[in-house]
Each structure stands twice: as structure tokens, then as C-alpha cells.
Backbone as a ProteinNet text record, in pm:
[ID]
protein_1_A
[PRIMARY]
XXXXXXXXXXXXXXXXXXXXXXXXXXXXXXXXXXXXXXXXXXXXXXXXXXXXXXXXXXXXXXXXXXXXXXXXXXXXXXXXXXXXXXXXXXXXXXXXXXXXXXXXXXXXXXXXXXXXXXXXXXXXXXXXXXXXXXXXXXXXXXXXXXXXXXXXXXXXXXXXXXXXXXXXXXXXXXXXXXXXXXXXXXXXXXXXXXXXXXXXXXXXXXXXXXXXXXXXXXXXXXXXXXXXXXXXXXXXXXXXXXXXXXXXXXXXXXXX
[TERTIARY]
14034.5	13908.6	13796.5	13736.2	13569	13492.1	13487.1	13395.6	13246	13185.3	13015.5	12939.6	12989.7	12925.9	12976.6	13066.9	13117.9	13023.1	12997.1	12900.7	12926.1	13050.5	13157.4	13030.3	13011.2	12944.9	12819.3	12800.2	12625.6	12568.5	12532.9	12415.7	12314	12338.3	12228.6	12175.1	12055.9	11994	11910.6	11911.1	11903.1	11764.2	11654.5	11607.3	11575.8	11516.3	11547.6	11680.2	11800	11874.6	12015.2	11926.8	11991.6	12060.3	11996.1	12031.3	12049.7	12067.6	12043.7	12073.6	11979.6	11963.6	12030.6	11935.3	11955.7	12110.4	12136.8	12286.9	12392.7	12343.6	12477.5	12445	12347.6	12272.3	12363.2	12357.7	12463.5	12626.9	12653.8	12814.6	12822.6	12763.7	12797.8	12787.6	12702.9	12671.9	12802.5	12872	12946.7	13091.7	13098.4	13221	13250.9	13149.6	13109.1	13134.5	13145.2	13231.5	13112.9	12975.6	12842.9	12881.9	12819.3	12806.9	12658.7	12663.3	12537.9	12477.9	12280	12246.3	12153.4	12205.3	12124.9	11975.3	11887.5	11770.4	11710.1	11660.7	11593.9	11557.9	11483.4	11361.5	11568	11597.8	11714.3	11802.3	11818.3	11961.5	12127.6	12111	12205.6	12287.4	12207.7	12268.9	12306.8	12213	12262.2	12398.7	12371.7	12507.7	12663.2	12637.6	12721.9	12778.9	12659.1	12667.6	12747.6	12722.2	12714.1	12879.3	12919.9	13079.1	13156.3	13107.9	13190.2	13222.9	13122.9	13125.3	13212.7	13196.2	13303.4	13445.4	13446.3	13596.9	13621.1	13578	13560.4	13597.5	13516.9	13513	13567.8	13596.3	13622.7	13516.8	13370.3	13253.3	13206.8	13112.5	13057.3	12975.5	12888.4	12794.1	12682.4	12601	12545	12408.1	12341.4	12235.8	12137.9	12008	11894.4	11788.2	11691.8	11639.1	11500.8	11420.5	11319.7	11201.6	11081.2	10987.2	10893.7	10954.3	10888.7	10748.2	10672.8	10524.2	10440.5	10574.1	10458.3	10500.3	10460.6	10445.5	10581.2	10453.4	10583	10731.9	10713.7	10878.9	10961.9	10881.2	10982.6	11001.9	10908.8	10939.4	11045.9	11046.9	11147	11283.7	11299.4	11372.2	11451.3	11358.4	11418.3	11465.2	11405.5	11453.5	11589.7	11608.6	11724.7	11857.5	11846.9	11938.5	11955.7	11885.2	11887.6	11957.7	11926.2	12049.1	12109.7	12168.5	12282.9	12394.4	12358.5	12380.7	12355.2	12255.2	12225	12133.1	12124.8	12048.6	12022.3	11984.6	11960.4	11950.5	12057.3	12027.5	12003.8	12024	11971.9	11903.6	11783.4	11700.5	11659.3	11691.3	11667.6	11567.4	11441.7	11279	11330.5	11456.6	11445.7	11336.1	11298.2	11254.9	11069.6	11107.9	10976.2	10967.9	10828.5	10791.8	10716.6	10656.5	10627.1	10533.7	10410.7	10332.6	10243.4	10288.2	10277.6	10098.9	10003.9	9937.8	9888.9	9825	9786.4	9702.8	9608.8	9529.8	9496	9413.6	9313.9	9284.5	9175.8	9061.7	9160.6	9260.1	9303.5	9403.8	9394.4	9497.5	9460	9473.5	9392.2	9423.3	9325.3	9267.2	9449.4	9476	9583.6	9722.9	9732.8	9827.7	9869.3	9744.4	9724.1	9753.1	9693.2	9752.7	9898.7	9933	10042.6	10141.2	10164.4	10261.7	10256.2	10093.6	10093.6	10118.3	10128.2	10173.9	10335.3	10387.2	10548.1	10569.8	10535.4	10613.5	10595.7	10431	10382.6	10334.6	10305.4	10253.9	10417	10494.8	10628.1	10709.4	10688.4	10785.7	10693.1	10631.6	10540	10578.5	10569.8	10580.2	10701	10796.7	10952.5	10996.1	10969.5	10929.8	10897	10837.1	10752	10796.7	10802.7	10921.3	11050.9	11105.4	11250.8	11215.7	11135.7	11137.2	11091.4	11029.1	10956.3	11086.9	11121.3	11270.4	11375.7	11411.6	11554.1	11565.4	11522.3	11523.4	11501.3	11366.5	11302.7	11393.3	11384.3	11438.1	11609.4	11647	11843	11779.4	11698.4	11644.4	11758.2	11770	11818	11798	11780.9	11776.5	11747.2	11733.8	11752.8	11688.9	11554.4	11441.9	11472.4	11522.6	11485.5	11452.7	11291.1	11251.1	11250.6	11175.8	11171.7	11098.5	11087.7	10921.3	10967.8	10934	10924.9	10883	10935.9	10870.5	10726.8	10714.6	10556.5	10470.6	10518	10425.7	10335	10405.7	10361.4	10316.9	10359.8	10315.3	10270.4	10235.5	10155.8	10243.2	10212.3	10223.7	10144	10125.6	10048.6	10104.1	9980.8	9964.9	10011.6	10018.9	10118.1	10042.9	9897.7	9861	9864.8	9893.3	9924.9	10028.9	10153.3	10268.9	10287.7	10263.9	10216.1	10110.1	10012.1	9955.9	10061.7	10134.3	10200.4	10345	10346	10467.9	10429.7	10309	10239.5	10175.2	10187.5	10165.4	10270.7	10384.7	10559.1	10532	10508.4	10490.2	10450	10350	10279.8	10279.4	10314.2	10410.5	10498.6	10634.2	10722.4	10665.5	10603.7	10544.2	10497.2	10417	10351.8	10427.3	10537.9	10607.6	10726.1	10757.7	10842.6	10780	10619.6	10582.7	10543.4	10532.4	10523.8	10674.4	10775.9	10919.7	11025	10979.7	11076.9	11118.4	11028.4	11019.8	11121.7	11142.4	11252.3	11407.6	11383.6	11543.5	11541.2	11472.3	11436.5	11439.7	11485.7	11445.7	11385	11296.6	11232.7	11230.6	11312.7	11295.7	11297.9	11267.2	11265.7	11332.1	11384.6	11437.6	11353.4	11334.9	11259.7	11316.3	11358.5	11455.8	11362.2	11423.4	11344.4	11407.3	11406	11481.1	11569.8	11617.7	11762.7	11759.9	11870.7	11979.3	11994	11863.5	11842	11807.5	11772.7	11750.3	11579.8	11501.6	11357.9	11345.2	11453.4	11385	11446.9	11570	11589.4	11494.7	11370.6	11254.3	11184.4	11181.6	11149.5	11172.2	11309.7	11354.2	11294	11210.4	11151.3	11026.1	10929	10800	10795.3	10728.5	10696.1	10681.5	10625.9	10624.8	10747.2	10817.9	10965.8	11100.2	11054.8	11112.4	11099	10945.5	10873.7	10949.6	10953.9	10999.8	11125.7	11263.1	11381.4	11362.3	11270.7	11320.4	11253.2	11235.3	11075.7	11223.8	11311.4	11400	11520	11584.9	11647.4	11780.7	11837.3	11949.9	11979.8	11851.2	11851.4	11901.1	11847.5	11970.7	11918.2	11933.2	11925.2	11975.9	12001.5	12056.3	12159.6	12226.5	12348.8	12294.1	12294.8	12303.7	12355.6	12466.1	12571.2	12534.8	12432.2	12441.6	12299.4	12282.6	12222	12259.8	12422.6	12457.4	12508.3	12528.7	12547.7	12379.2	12279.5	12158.3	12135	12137.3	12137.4	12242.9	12330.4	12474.8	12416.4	12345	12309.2	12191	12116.6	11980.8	12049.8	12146.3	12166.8	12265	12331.3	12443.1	12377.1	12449.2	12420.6	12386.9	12441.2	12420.9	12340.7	12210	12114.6	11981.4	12024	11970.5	11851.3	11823.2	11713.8	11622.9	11704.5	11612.8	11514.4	11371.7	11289.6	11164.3	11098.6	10988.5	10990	11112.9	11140.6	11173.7	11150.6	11197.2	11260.2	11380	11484.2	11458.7	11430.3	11397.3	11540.9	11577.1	11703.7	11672.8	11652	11562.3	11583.8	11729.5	11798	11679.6	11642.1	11554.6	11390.6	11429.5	11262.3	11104.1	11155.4	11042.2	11037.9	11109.2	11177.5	11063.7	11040.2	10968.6	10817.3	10794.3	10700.9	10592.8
11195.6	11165.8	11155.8	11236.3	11219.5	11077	11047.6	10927.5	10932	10988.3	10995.8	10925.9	10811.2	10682.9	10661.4	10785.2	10776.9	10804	10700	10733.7	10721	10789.9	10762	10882.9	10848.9	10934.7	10924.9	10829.5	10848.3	10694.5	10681.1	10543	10516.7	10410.6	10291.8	10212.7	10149	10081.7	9991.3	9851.7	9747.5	9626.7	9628.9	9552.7	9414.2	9306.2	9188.4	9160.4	9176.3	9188	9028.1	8929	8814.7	8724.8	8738.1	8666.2	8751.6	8706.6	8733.3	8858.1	8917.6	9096.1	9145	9137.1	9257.1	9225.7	9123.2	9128.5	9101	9132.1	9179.2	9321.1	9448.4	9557.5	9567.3	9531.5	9581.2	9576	9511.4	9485.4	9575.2	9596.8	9720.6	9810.7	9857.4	10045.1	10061.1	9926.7	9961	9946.4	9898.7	9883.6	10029.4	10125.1	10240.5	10377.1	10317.9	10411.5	10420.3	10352.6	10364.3	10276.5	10378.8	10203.1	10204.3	10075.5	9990.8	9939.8	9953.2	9891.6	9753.9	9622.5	9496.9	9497.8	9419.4	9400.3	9288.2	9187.3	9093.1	8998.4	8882.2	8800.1	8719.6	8658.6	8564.3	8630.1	8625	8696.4	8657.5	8542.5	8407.2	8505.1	8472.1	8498.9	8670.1	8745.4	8865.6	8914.6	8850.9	8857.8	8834.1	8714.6	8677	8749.7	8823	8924.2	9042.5	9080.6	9219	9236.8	9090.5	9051.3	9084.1	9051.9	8982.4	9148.3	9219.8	9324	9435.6	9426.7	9514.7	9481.5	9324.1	9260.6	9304.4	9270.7	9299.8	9475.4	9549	9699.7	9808.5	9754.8	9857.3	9912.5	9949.2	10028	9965	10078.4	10018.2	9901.4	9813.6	9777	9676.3	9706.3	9651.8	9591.4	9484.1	9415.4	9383.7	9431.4	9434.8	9349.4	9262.7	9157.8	9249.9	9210.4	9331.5	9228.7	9200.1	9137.1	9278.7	9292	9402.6	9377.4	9260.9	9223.2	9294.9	9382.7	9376.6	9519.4	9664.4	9795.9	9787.8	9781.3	9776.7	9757.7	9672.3	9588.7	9652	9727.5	9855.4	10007.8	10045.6	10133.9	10105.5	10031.8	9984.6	9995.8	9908.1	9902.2	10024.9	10131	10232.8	10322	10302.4	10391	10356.4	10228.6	10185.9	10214.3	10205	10245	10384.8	10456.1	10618.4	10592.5	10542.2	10533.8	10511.4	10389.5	10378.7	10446.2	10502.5	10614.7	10760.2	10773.1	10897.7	10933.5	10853.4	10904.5	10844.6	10813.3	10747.7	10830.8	10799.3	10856.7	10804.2	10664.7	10549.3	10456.4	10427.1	10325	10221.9	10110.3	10022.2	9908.5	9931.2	9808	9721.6	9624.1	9534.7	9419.1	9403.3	9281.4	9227	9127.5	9080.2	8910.9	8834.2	8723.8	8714.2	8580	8529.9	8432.8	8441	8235.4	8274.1	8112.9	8073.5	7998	7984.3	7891.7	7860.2	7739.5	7625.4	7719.1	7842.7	7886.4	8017.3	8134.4	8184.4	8202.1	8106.5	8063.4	8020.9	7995	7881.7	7969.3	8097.7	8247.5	8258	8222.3	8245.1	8360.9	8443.7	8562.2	8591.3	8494.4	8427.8	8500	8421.6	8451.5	8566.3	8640.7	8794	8866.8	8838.7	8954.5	8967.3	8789.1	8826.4	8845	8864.5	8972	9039.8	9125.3	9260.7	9301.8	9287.5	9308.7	9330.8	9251.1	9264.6	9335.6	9341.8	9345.5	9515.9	9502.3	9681.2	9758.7	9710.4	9817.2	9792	9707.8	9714	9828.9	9827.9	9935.4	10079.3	10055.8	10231.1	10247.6	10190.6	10194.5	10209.7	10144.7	10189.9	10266.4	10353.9	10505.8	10594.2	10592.2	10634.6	10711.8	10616.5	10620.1	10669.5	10670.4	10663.1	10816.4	10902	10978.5	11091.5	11060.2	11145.5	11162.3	11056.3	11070	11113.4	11095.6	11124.6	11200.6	11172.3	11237.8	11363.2	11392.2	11537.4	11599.2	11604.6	11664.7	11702.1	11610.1	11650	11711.7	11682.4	11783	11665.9	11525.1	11479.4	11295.9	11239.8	11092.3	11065.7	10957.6	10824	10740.7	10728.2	10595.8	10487.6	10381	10292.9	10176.1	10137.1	10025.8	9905.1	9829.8	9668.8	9665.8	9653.1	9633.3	9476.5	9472.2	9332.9	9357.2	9241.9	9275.8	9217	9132.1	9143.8	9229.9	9317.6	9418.3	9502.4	9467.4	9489.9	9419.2	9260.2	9180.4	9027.1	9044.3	8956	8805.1	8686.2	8584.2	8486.4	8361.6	8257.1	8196.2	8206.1	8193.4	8291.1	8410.3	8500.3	8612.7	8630.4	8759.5	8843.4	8780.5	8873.9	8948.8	8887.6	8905.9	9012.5	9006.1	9089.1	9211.1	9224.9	9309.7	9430.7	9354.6	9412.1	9486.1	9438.5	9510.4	9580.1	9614.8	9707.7	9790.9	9781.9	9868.4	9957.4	9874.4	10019.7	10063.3	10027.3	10169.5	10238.2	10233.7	10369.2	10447.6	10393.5	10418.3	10516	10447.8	10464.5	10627.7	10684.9	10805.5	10909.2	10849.7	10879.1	10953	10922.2	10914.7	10989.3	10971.1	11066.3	11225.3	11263.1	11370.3	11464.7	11379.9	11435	11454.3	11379.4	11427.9	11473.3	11534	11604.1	11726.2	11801.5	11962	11937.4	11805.4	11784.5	11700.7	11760.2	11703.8	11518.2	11465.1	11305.2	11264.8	11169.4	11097.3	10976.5	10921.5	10825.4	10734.8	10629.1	10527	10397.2	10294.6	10203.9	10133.5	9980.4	9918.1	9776.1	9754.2	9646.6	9490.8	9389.2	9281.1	9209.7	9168.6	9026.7	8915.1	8821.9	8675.5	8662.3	8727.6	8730	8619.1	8563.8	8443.4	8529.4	8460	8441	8368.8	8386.5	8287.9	8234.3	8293.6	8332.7	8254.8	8325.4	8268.9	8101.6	8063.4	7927.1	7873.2	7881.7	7794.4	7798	7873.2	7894.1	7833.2	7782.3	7751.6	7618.1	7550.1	7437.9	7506.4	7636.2	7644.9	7708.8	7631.1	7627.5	7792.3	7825.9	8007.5	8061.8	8067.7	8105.4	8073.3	7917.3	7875.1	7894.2	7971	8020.1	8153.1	8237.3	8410.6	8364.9	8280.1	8279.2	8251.2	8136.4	8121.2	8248.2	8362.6	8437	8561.7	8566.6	8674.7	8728.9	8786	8854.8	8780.5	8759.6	8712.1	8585.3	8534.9	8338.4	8323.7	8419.4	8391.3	8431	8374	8412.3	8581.8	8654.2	8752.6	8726.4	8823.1	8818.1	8928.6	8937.2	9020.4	9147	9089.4	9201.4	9275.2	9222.5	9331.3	9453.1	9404.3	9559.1	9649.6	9623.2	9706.7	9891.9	9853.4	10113.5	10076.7	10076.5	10099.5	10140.3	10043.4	10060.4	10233.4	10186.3	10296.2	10420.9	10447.1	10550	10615.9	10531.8	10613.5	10635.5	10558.3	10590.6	10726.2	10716.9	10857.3	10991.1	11112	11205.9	11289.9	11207.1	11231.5	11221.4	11140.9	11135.4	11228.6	11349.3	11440.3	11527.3	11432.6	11558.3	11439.8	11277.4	11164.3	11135.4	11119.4	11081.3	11010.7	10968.2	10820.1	10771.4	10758.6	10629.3	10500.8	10426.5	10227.1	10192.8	10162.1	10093.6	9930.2	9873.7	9755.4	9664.6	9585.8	9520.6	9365.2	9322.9	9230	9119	9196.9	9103.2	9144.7	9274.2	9273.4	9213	9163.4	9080.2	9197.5	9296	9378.2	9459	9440.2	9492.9	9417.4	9265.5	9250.6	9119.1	9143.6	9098.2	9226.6
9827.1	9759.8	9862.1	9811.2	9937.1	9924.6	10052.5	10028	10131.3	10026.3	10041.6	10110.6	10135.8	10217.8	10360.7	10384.7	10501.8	10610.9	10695.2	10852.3	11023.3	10983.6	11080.1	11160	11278.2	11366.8	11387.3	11339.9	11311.2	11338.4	11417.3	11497.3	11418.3	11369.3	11321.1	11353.9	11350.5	11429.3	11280.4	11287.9	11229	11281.1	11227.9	11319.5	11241.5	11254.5	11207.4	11185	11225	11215.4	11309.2	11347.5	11361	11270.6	11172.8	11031.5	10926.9	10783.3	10650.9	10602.4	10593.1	10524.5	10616.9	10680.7	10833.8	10847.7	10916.4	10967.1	10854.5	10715.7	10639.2	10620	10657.8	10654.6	10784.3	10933.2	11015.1	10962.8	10941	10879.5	10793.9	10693.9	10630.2	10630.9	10708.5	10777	10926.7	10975.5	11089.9	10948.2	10872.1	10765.4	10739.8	10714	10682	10783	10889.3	11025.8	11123.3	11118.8	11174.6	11326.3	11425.2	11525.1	11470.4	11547.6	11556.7	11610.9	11617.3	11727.4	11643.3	11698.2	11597.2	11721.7	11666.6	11728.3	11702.7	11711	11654.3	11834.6	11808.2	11893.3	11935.6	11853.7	11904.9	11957.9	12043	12176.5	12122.3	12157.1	12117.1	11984.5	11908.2	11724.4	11704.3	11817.9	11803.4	11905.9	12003.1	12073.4	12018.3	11951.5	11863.6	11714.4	11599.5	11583.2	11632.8	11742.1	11773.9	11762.7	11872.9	11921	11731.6	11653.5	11507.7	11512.9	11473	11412.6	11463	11640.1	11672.9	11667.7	11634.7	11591.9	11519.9	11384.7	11225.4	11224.7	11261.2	11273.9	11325	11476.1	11536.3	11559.3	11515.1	11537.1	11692.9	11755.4	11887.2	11809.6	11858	11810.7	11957.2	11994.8	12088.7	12026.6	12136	12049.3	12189.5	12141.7	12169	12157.6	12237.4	12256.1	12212.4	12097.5	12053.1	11960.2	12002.2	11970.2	11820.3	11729.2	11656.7	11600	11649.5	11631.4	11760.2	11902	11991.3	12035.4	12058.7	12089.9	12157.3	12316.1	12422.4	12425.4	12335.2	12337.2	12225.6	12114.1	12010.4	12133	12227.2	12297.1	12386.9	12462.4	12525.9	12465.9	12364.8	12258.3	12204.1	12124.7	12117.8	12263.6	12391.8	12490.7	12503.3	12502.4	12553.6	12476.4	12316.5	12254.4	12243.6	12282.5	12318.5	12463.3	12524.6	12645	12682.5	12573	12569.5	12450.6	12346.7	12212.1	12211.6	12259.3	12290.1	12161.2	12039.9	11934	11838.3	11733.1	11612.9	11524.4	11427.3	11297.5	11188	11131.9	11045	11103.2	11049.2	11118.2	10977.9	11011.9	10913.3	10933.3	10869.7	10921.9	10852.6	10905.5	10814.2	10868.1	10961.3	11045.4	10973.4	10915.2	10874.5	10849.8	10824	10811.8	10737.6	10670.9	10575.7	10630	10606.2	10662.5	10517.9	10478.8	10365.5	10366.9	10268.3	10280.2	10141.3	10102.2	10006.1	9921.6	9939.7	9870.1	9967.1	9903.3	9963.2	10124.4	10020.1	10197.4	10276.3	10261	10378.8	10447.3	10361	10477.4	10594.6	10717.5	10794.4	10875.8	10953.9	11014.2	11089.8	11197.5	11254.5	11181.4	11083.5	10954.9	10937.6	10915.1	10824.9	10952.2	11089.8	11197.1	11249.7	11241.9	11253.4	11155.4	11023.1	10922.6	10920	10925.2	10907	11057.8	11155.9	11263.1	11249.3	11216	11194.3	11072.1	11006.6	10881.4	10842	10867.5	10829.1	10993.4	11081.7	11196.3	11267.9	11238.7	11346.5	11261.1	11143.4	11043.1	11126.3	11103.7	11133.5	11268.2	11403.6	11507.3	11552.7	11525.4	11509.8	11481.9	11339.7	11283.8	11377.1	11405.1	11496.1	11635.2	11698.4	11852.2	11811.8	11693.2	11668.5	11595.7	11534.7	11487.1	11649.4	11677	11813	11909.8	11963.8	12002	11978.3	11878.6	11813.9	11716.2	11613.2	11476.9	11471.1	11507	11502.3	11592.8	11719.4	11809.6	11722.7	11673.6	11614.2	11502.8	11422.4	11290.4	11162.2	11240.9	11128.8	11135.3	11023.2	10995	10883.4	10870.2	10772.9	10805.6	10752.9	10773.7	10602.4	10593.1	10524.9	10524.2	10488.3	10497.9	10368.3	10438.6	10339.4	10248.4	10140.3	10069.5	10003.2	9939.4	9790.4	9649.4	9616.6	9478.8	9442.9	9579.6	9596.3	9624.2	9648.7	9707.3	9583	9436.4	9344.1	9243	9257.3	9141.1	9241.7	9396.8	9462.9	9445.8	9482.6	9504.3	9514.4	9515	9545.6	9698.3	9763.1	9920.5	10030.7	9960.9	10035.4	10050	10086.5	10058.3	10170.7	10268.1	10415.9	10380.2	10334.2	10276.1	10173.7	10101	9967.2	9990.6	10098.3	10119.7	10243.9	10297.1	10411.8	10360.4	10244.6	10134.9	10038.6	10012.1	9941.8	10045.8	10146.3	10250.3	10272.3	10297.6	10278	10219.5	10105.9	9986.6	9991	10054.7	10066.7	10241.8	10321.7	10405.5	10419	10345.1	10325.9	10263	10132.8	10076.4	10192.5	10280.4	10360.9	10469.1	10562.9	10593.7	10541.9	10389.6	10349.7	10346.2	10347.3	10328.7	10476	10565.2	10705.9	10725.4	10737.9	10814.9	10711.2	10567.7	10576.5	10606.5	10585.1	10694.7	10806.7	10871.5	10978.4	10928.1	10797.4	10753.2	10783	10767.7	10761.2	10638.3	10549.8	10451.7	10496	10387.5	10394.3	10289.2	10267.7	10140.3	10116.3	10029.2	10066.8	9976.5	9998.8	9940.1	9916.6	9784.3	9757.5	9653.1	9721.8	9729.2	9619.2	9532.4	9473.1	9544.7	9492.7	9497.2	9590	9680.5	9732	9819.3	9868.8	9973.5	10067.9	10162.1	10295.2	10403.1	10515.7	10614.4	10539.8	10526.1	10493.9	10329.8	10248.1	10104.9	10123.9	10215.8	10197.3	10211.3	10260.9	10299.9	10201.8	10038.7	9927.1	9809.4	9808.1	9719.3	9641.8	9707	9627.9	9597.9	9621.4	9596.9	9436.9	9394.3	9263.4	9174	9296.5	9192.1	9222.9	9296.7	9374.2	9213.6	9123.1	9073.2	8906.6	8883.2	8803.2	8788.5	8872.5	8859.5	8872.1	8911.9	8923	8726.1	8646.3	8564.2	8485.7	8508.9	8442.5	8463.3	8550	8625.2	8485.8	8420.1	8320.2	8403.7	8494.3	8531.9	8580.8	8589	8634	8738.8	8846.8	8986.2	9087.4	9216.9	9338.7	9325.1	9390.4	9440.2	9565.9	9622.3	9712.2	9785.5	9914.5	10009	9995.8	9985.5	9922.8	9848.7	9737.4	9629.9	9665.1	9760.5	9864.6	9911.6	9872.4	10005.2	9978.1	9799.7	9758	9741.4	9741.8	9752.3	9919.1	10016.3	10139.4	10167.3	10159	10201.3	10119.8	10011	9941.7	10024.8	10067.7	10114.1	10269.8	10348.2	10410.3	10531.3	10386.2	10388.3	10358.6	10405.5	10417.5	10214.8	10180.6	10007.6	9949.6	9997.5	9960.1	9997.8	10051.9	10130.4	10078.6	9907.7	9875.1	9831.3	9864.2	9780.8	9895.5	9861.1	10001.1	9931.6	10007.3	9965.5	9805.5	9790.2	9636.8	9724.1	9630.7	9659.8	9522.3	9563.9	9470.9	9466.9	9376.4	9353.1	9283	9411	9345.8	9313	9202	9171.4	9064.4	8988.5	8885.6	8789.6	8762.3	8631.9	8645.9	8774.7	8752.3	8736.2	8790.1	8767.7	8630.2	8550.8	8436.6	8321.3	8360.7	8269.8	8315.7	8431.9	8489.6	8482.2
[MASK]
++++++++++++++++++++++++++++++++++++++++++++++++++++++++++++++++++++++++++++++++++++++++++++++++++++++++++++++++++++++++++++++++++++++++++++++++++++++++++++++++++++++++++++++++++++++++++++++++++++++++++++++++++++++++++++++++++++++++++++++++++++++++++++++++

């Protein structure tokens, strides 16, 4: 029996990837026959990481000390896993943040540079280096990024947030229409509610508890249940799908 999701050969690269998404997004692309390269600001948690997975796997998997709010440090970043891999063929933006505030006015300048710094110019910039490098040159990859389900129905205190995930979107389009001429897909995956390092700091805010009860399934989400969405855009099967976003959300966009 063929199994479609097979990525035995093919280097992935994971960024936010110390915690939560990201590092159940590595575990399952190296489950999948992928090595892997993790990336994230904490050393510590990715080291530790990196060790599980090649236990767990058998896949290579090495981990990268990578600030994705600052240029230099995604160039670097990608050189290095090109020299130590030789290539990238799945690249996953998972790496993003959240600063929350009371209202509006009180977003401050501060705030807004630094999400959209991480969240939307670190996705493009990573793209970027990783497509110029690797991708084009093999005539092959797999870009999938982060969006939200804010990115379409906004939040209270979150508009850095919500603007920087309505930014993938169009990104992500953007992006799908320049690289595919080079055999690249481009797509994104867009999380409601899910159990993470990030939404635990959520769980008491009042609109967080509003859309869980507003949600068709009354529930957090599971990591896990990212993972034939992820494995789909990421396998070679998905070879004609390019700038869509799959919204895994428990229905919440279904009737919001």
C-alpha cells in the first residue's frame, strides 16, 4: 500500500519550534521518514527536543539557536542548515508571538513592531533565504505557514496579532504565485483555539472563553489534530495544491 505521506529523504526545517505546535510539527514530519532541522530563541528545550526525536525516530534531527524577529540571525540560520543538510525541502513558519493589550490606544508602536516583526517579516524572510538557496536551485519545496483564525475575524487587544495573520494570507497567495514556475508550493495552515505553550496564557481571557463557548465543538483543540493537514501540504501529493489555508478550528469559522 502506498503511503503518500511518506518523507523519507527530504529535510525539514521547523521554526518556533521549542514548544507546542512547532515541536509536535517536528515529531511528526521526522515520524514521517523527514530529518529535521528545529529552530527556536531557547537552546536548552531545543537540544532536548532534537535528542527525543532522533530517539523516538531514528530521523537525523539537529537544532538551531535562531532569533526569527532579527535578519541576520534567519541568514545565518538557514546557511547553516544547508551545511549541515545540504538542502531544504519543507519549511515550516511556525514561529510567532502574541502581546496582548487592555484596548486600542494602549497597542503600543513597541508591540506592533515587534509581532509583525516575528510573526509576518520573519515568515517572509525565512521564505526567502530558504527559497533563493535551496528550493529554486533543486526546482523543489514545501513552504507552509501559520495564519489564525484571527487573521479573519480579529480579536480584542490583539491587533498587531490579527493584522500579522492577515498578513500570511496574503503572503502566503503572494508567494504561492511567484514560486510556482519553480515547483514550490505555498500554503497555510490556520489554528483556532488549539493547546499550547502561547494559548495557556489565554485561557482565562474573556473573548478566548466567548469563541470556545461560540466554537461548534466546545473545545480546546489538540496539536495533534494538525498533523494530515500539516503532512498533506507537506508531502509530495499535494503537488498541484498552492496558496490555500486550511483552517483547523473545531468549526469556529463555520459559524462566526
Amino acid at each position: 500500500m502506498t503511503n503518500y505521506f511518506d518523507l523519507t529523504g527530504q529535510v525539514a526545517v521547523v521554526t518556533g519550534a521549542s514548544a507546542g505546535l512547532g515541536a509536535q510539527f517536528a515529531r511528526i514530519l521526522a515520524e514521517s521518514g523527514a530529518d529535521v532541522a528545529v529552530l527556536a530563541r531557547r537552546t536548552e528545550m531545543l537540544k532536548s527536543l532534537a535528542q527525543e526525536i532522533t530517539r523516538d525516530t531514528g530521523r537525523r534531527c539537529l537544532y538551531y539557536t535562531c532569533d526569527v524577529g532579527q535578519e541576520d540571525s534567519i541568514r545565518e540560520a538557514v546557511d547553516a542548515i544547508l551545511a549541515d543538510f545540504t538542502k531544504i525541502d519543507i519549511l515550516v513558519n511556525n514561529a510567532g508571538i502574541v502581546k496582548y493589550s487592555r484596548d486600542f490606544p494602549s497597542h503600543t508602536t513597541e508591540k506592533w513592531n515587534m509581532v509583525l516583526g516575528v510573526d509576518l517579516t520573519g515568515a517572509f524572510l525565512f521564505s526567502r533565504y530558504t527559497a533563493e538557496k535551496s528550493m529554486i536551485p533543486n526546482a523543489y519545496g514545501r513552504i507552509i505557514n501559520l495564519t489564525s483564525v484571527a487573521a479573519i475575524q480579529g480579536g480584542l487587544g490583539t491587533a498587531s496579532y490579527s493584522a500579522a495573520k492577515g498578513g500570511i494570507l496574503s503572503l502566503t497567495k503572494a508567494m504561492a504565485a511567484d514560486l510556482a514556475s519553480h515547483n514550490i508550493t505555498v500554503n497555510a495552515i490556520g489554528p483556532g483555539n488549539v493547546e499550547s505553550e502561547m494559548s495557556a496564557k489565554t485561557m482565562d481571557n474573556p473573548f478566548v472563553k466567548e469563541m470556545i463557548a461560540k466554537t461548534p465543538m466546545k473545545r480546546f483543540g489538540k496539536a495533534r489534530e494538525l498533523s494530515a493537514i500539516l503532512l498533506a501540504f507537506a508531502s509530495p501529493v499535494s503537488s498541484y495544491t498552492t496558496g490555500q489555508v486550511v483552517y483547523v478550528d473545531g468549526g469556529m469559522t463555520s459559524v462566526l
